[in-house]
C-alpha positions as CSV (number, residue, x, y, z in Angstrom):
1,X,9.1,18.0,7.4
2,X,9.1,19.2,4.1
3,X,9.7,23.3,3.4
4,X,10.3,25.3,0.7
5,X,14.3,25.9,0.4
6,X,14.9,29.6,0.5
7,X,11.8,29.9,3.2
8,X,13.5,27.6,5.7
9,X,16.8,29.0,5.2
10,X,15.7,32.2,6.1
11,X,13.9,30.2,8.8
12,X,17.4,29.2,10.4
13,X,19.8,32.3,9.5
14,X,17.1,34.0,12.2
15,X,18.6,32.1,14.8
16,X,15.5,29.9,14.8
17,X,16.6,26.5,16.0
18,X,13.0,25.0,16.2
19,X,10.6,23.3,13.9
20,X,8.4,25.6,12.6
21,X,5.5,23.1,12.5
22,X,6.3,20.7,15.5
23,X,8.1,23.7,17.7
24,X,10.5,20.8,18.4
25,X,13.7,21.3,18.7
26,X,16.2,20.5,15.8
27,X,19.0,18.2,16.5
28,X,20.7,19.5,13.0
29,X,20.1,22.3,10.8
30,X,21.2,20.9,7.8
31,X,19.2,20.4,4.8
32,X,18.5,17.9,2.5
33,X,16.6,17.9,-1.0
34,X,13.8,15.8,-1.7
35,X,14.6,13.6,-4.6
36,X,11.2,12.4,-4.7
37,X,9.8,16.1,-5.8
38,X,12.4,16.2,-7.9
39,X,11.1,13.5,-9.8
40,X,7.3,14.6,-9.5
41,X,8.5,17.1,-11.5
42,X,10.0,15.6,-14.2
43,X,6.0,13.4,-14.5
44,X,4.4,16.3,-14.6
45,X,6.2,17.8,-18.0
46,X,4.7,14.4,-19.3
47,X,0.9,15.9,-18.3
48,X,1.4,18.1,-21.7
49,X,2.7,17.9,-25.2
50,X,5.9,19.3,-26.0
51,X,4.4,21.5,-28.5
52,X,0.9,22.0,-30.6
53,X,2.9,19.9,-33.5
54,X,3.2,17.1,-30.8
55,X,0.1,17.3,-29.6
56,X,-1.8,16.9,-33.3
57,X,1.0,14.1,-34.1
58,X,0.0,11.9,-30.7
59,X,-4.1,13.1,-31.3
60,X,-3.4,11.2,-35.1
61,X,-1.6,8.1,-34.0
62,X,-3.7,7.5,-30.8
63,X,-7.0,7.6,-33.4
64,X,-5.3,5.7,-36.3
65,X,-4.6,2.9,-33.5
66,X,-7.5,2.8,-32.2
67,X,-8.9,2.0,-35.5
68,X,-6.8,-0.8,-36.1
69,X,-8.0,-2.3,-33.0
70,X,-11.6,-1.9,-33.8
71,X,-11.2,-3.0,-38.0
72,X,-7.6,-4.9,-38.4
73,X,-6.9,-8.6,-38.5
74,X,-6.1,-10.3,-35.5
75,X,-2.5,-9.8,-36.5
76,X,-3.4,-6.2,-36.9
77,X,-5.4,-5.9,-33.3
78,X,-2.2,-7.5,-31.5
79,X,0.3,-5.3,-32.9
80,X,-2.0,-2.3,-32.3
81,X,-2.0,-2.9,-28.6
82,X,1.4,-3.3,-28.3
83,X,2.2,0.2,-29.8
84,X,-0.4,1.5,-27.6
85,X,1.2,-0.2,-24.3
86,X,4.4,1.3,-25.8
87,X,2.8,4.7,-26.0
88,X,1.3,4.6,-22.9
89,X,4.1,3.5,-21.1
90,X,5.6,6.4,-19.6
91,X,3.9,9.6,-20.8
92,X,0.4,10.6,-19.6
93,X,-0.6,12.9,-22.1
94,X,-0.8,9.9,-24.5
95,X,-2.5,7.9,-22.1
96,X,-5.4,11.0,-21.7
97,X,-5.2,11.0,-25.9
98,X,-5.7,7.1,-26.0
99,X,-8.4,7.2,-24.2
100,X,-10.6,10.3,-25.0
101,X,-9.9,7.9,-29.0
102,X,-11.7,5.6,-27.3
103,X,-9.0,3.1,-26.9
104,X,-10.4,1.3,-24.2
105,X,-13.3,-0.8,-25.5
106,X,-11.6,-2.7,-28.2
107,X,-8.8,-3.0,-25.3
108,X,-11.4,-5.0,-23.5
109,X,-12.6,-7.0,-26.2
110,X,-9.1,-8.4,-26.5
111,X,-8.8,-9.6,-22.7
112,X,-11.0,-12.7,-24.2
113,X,-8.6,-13.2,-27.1
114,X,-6.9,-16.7,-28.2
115,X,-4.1,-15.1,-28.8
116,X,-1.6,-14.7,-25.2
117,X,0.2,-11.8,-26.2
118,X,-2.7,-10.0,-27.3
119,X,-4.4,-10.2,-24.0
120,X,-1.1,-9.5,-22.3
121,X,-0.8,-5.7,-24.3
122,X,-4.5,-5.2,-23.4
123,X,-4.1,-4.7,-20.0
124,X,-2.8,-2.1,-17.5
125,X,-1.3,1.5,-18.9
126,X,-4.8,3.1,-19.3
127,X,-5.9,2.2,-15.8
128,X,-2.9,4.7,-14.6
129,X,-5.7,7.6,-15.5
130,X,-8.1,8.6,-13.6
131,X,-10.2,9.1,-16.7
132,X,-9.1,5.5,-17.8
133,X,-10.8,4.0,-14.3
134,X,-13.7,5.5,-14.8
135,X,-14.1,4.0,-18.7
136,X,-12.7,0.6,-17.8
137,X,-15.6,0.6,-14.6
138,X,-18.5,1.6,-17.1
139,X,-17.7,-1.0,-20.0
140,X,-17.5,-3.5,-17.5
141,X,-13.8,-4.2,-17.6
142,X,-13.1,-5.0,-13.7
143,X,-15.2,-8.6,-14.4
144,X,-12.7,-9.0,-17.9
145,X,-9.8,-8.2,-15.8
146,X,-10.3,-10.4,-12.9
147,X,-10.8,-13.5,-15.3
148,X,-7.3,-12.8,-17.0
149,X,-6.4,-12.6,-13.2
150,X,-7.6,-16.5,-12.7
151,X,-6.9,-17.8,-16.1
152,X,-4.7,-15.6,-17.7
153,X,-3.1,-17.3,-20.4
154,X,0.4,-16.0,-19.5
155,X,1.5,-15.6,-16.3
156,X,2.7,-12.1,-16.8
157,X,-1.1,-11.7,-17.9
158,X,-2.2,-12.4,-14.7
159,X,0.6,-10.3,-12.8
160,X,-0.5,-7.5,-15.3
161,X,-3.9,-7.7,-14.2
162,X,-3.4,-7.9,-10.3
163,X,-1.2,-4.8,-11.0
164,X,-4.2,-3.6,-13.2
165,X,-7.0,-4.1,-9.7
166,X,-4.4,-2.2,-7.9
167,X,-4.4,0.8,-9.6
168,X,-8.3,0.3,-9.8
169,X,-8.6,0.3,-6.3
170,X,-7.0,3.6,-6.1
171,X,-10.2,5.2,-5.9
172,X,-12.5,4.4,-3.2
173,X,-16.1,3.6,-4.8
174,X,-14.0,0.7,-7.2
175,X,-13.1,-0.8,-3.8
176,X,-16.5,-2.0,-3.2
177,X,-17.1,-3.0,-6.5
178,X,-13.6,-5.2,-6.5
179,X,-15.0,-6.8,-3.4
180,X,-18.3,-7.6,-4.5
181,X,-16.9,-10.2,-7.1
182,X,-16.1,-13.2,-4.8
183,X,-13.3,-14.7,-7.2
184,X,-11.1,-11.4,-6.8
185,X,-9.3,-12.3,-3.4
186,X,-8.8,-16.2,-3.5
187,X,-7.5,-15.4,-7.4
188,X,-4.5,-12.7,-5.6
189,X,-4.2,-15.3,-2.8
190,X,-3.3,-17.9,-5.7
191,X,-0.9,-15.5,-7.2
192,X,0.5,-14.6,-3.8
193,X,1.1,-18.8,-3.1
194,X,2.2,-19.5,-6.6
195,X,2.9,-16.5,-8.7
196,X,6.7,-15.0,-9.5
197,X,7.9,-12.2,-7.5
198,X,6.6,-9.7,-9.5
199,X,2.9,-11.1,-9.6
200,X,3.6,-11.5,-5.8
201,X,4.3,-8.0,-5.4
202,X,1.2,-6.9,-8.0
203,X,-1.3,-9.4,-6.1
204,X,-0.3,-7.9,-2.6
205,X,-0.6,-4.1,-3.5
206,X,-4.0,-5.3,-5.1
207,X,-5.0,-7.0,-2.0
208,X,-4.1,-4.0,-0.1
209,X,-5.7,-1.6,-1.9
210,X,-9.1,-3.9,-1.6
211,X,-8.8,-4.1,1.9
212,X,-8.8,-0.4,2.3
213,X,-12.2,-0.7,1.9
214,X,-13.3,-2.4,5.7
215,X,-16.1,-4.9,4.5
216,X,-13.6,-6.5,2.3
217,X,-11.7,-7.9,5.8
218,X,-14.0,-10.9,6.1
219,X,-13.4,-12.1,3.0
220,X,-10.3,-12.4,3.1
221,X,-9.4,-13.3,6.7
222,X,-11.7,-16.0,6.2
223,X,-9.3,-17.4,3.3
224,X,-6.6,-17.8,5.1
225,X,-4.5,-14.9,4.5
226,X,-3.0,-14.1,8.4
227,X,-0.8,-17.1,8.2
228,X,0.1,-16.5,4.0
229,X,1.0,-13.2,4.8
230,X,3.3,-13.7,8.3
231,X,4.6,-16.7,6.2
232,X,5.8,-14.4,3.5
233,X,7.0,-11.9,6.3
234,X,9.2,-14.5,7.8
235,X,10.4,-16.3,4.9
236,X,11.0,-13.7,2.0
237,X,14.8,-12.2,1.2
238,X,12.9,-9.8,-1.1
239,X,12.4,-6.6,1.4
240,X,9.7,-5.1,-1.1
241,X,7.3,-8.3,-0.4
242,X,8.1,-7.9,3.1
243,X,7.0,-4.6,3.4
244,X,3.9,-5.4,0.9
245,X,2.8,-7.9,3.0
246,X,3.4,-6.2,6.4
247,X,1.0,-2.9,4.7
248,X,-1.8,-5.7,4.4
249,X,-1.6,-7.1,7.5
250,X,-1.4,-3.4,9.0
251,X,-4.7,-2.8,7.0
252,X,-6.2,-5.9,8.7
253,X,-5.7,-4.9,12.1
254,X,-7.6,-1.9,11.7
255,X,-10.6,-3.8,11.9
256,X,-11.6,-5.6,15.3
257,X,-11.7,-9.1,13.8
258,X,-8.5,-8.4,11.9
259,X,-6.7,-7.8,15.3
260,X,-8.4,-10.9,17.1
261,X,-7.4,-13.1,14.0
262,X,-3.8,-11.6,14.2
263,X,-3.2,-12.3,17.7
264,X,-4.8,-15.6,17.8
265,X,-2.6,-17.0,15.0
266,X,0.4,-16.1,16.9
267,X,2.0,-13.4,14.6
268,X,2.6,-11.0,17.8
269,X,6.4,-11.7,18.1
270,X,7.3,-11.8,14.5
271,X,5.5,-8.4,14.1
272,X,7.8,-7.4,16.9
273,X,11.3,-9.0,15.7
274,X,10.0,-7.1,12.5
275,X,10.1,-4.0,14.0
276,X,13.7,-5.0,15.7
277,X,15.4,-6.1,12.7
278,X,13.9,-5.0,9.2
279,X,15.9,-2.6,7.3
280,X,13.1,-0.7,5.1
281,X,11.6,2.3,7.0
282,X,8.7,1.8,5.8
283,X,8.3,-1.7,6.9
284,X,9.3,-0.7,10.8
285,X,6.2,2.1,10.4
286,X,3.8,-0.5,9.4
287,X,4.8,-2.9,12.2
288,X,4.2,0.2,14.3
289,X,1.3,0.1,12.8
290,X,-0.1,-3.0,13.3
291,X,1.1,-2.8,17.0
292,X,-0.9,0.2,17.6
293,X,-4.1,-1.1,16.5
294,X,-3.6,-4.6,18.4
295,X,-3.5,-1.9,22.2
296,X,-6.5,-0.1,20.4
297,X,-8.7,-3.3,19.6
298,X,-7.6,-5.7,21.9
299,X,-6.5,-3.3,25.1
300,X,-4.6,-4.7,27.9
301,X,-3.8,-8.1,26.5
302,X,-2.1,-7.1,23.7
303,X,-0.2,-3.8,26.0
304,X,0.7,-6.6,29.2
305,X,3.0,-8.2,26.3
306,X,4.9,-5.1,24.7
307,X,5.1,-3.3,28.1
308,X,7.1,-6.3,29.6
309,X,9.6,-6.5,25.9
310,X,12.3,-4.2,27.6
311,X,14.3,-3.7,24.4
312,X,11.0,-1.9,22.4
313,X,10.8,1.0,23.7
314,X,14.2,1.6,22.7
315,X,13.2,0.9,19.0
316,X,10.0,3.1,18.9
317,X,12.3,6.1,20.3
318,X,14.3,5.6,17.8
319,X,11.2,5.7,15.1
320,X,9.9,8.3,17.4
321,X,12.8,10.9,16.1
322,X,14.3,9.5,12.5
323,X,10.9,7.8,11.5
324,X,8.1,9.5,9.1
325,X,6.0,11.8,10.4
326,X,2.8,9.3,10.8
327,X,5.0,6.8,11.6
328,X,6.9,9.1,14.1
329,X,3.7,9.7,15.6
330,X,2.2,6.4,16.1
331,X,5.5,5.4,17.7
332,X,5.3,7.9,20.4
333,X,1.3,6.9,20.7
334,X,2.9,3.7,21.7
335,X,5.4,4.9,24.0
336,X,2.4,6.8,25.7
337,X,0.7,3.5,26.1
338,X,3.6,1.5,27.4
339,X,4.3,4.3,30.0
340,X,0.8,4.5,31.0
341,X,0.6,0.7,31.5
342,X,3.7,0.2,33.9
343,X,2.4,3.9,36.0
344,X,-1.2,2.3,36.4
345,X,0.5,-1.4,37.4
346,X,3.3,0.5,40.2
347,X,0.5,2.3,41.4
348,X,-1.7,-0.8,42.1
349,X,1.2,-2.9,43.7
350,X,2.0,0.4,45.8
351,X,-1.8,0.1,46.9
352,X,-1.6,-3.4,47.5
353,X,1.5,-2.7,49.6
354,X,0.4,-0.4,51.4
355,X,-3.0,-2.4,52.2
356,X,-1.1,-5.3,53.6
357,X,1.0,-3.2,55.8
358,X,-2.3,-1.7,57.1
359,X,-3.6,-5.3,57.3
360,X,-0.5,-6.4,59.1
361,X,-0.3,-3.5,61.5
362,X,-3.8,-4.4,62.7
363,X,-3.0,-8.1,63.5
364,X,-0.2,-7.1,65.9
């Protein structure tokens, strides 16, 4: 649980050795700082210029780049969008100047170019905006993007584009949209086979993010991608594509078919030596994850099998108390399950029992 820091001090120095939210009780009272808010901090001073000077300096370049994309040589247009991916790289009051320039368009227009490193500096820092989504989506940039994706003429192109549908995908009506072109998921399922790390990584986060979207599971279970993805599971050294592809798979189960096809390909027990022997947090709460959907979908076929696995329960205890709070909860969701399992089995071998000593006692 998060809390502010002089509020849950206070909080303790009252003798209060609870949870405030949970009312559980706290096996240590010491605190520890969030490094992550930290650092949401330091991004949002990059929401607004440094000063009004700033702010006209950034409002001039973004518009004098722009119109080198839209008049300049080819020369001219290439070396524009590399000062804008430069500008947009880390700062997103730029990126919001860029594009209310107009930036995007003639961005577009280059995803066709002849010339690889010009289509390469097209692609990706706008679509960090919201605003930048919304343009790309109405100058009908997803379509662009998705052929860089399947015949990029760098590699990195594509990765940049796979990383480009992800952050697409971040909003939910784009899902759809992403699904609706039928090249989009066996293009990612290329990059995911034959693609560096880094367009593996790009391609799976975009495949998750289309998956969010529940309609998008046939397509892609029909290609194939239960096996490519416990393949990658199994295989990888790289924990990041590990845990990329266990969030996809945990996506998947969600959906009925997703389960059945899960199961049925035999991926049960690595999705429980997962859980067992992963390192990354985050990749023990999407096995969890995956688990819990199988019991929800599938019932008492999938919940015979992890009730009679005597060393889980120990591991979702453990998630139970140290693991995030969804994850945390899921695990003890779980627990509940497995308990209820073995209580409704004991109970029908104590009624069998006792109906073949009532059987006996009659034949003597």
């Amino acid at each position: 649980m998060t809390y502010n820091w002089v509020s849950i001090q206070k909080w303790l120095k009252s003798g209060n050795l609870i949870c405030p939210k949970t009312g559980e009780k706290l096996a240590t009272t010491e605190l520890v700082p969030i490094l992550n808010l930290r650092k949401s901090r330091d991004i949002s001073s990059t929401i607004l210029p440094g000063s009004p000077a700033c702010a006209e300096a950034i409002k001039f370049l973004s518009e004098y780049l722009v119109r080198r994309l839209r008049n300049g040589t080819e020369k001219q247009k290439s070396k524009a969008a590399f000062e804008i991916r430069l500008l947009a790289k880390s700062n997103i009051y730029h990126r919001f100047c860029l594009i209310k320039a107009r930036a995007i368009p003639p961005l577009l227009a280059l995803l066709s170019s002849s010339d690889p490193i010009a289509q390469e500096n097209a692609l990706l820092k706008l679509s960090k905006h919201s605003n930048g989504k919304r343009v790309i989506i109405n100058h009908g940039g997803l379509n662009l993007i998705v052929n860089v994706l399947k015949t990029g003429l760098k590699q990195e192109s594509k990765q940049i584009a796979a990383a480009t549908i992800f952050y697409l995908s971040s909003i939910q009506t784009n899902q759809k949209l992403v699904g609706e072109i039928p090249e989009v998921i066996p293009a990612l399922i290329e990059q995911i086979k034959t693609g560096t790390s880094c367009g593996k990584k790009n391609s799976l986060a975009a495949l998750f993010g289309i998956l969010l979207y529940l309609r998008n599971h046939q397509p892609a279970l029909s290609s194939g991608i239960i096996p490519l993805l416990t393949n990658l599971i199994s295989t990888s050294e790289k924990p990041e594509i590990v845990t990329n592809s266990l969030a996809a798979v945990a996506t998947l189960s969600e959906s009925f078919d997703g389960s059945d096809t899960i199961l049925k390909s035999s991926s049960l027990p690595l999705i429980i030596k997962t859980l067992q022997t992963s390192s990354p947090c985050a990749a023990k709460e999407y096995c969890v994850s995956i688990l819990l959907a199988l019991c929800n979908n599938l019932g008492n076929e999938v919940i015979a099998i992890l009730a009679n696995n005597t060393n889980l329960i120990g591991f979702l205890y453990t998630l139970s108390t140290n693991g995030g709070s969804q994850g945390a909860k899921k695990a003890r969701t779980l627990i509940r399950i497995m308990h209820r399992f073995h209580e409704t089995n004991n109970l029908d071998l104590m009624a069998n029992w006792d109906s073949s000593r009532t059987v006996a006692g009659h034949s003597c």
